[in-house]
N, C-alpha and C positions, 0 to 999 in steps of 0.2 A: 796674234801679236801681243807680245807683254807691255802692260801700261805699269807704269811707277809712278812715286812721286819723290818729291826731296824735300825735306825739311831741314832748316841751318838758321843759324842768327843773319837776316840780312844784312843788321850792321857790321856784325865783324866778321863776315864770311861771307859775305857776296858773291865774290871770284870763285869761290870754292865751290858754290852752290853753282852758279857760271857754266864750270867745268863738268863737273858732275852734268847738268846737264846736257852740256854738248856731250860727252861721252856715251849717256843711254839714248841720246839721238843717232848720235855714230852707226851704234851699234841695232838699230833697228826698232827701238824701245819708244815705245807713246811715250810722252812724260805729260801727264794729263795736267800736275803742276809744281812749280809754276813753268808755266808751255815758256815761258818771255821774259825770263828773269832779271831786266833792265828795270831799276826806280827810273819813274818818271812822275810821283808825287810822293808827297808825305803828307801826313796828318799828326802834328805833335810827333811821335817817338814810331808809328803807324808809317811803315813804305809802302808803297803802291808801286806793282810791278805792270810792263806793257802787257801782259797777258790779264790783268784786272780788269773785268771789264766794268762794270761800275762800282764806282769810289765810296762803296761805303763798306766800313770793317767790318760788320758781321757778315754782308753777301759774301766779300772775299775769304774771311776766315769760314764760313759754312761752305762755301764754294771748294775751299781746300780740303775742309775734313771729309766730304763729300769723294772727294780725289783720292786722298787716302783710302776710304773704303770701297772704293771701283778700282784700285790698284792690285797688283801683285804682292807689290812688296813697299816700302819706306827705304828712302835712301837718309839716313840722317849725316850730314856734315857736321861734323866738331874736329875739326884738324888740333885746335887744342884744347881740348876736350868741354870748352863751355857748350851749353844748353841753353837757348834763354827761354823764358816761360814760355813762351809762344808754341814752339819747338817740343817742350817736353809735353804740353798739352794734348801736342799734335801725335807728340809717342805714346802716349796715354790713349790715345784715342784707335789708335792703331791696333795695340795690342787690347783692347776693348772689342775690337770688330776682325778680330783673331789674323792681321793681317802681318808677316814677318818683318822684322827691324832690323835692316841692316848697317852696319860701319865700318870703317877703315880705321876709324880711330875713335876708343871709346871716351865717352862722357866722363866727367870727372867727377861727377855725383856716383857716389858707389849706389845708390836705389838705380837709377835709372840704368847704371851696366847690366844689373840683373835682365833685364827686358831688352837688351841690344846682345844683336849677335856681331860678334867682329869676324870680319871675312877680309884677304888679300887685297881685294879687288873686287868692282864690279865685274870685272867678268869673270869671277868666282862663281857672284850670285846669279847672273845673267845662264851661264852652262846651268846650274843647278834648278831653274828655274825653267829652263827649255827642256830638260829631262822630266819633272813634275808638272807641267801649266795646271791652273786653274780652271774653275769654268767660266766662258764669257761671260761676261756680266754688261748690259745694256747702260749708255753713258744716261746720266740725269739731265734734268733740267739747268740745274745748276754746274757741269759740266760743259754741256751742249744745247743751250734753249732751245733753238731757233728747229734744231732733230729731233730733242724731245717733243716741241711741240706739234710737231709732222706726225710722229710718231703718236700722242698724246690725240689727236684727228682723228687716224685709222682708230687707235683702238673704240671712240666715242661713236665713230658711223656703226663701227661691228657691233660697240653694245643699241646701239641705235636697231639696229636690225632684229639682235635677238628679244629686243621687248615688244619689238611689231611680232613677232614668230610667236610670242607667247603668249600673246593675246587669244589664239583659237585653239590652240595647242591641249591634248590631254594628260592629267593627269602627269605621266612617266614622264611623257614631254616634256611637260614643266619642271618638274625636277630635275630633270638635265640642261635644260637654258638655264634655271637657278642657277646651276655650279659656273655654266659657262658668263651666265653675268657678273658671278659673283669673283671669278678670276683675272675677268678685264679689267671691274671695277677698282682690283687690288692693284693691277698692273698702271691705269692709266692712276693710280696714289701713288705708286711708287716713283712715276717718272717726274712727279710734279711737287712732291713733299718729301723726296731721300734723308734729310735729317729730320730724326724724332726725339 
């Protein structure tokens, strides 16, 4: 399944961002975020959408860049053609973590056009994207706690077992529970620490 996200000023593009999401919904498409793009708080110039799940700006801004890079691609909104920082960081970040930027309608910053691809239509990108997929990539912490942390269990019982196994084990042995500790070890850091 292809996971996106969307990036847009929520002040002056909300509806935009709205639609676009209902669209890669339509169309069969995760939208990892924002899942719920309804304000339901602000903090000073700071919206808080129903898919937020605690109210504090960096969880939610990490929580997104996190999104961006467990995505396929970026959907960026600027129907005319504003960016606002939030947004352009968010594109920055994207194409940082080699992840495609796509638009309908480009930014009005000539820097940032360079980095956006303009396409017709999402389901431009949508077909172009079901002929290449990516490889899965397992959601985070910050994505999904409540799975990663299911998930974040198994892998700690596994490494749990392979340091009792290593205990009698020789030599060769050992060296091979090493790699095998040493890649769960990575795996349950990944699912609990995604931004670094």
């Amino acid at each position: 399944m292809l996971k996106a996200t969307v990036s847009g000023s929520f002040h002056r593009h909300l509806g935009a961002v709205q639609l676009a999401v209902d669209e890669l919904l339509d169309a069969g498409v995760k939208v990892l975020s924002p899942a719920d793009p309804r304000v339901v708080d602000a903090r000073g110039e700071f919206l808080f959408v129903a898919s937020d799940r605690v109210r504090s700006i960096r969880l939610v801004q990490d929580r997104h860049l996190e999104c961006v890079r467990r995505s396929d691609f970026l959907w960026l909104v600027a129907p005319d053609g504003y960016v606002g920082q939030s947004a352009s960081m968010e594109l920055g970040f994207a194409i940082a973590s080699q992840i495609p930027v796509y638009c309908e309608h480009l930014p009005a910053d000539l820097t940032l056009r360079q980095y956006v691809q303009r396409v017709p239509s999402l389901g431009f990108v949508l077909d172009r994207h079901e002929a290449h997929p990516r490889a899965e990539r397992p959601d985070t912490f910050l994505i999904d706690p409540h799975a990663s942390i299911g998930e974040a269990h198994d892998v700690l019982d596994r490494l749990s077992q392979l340091v009792a196994d290593a205990r009698g084990a020789s030599a060769a042995s050992s060296e091979r529970l090493g790699q095998h500790i040493s890649a769960e070890r990575r795996d349950v850091s990944q699912l609990l620490t995604p931004i670094g």
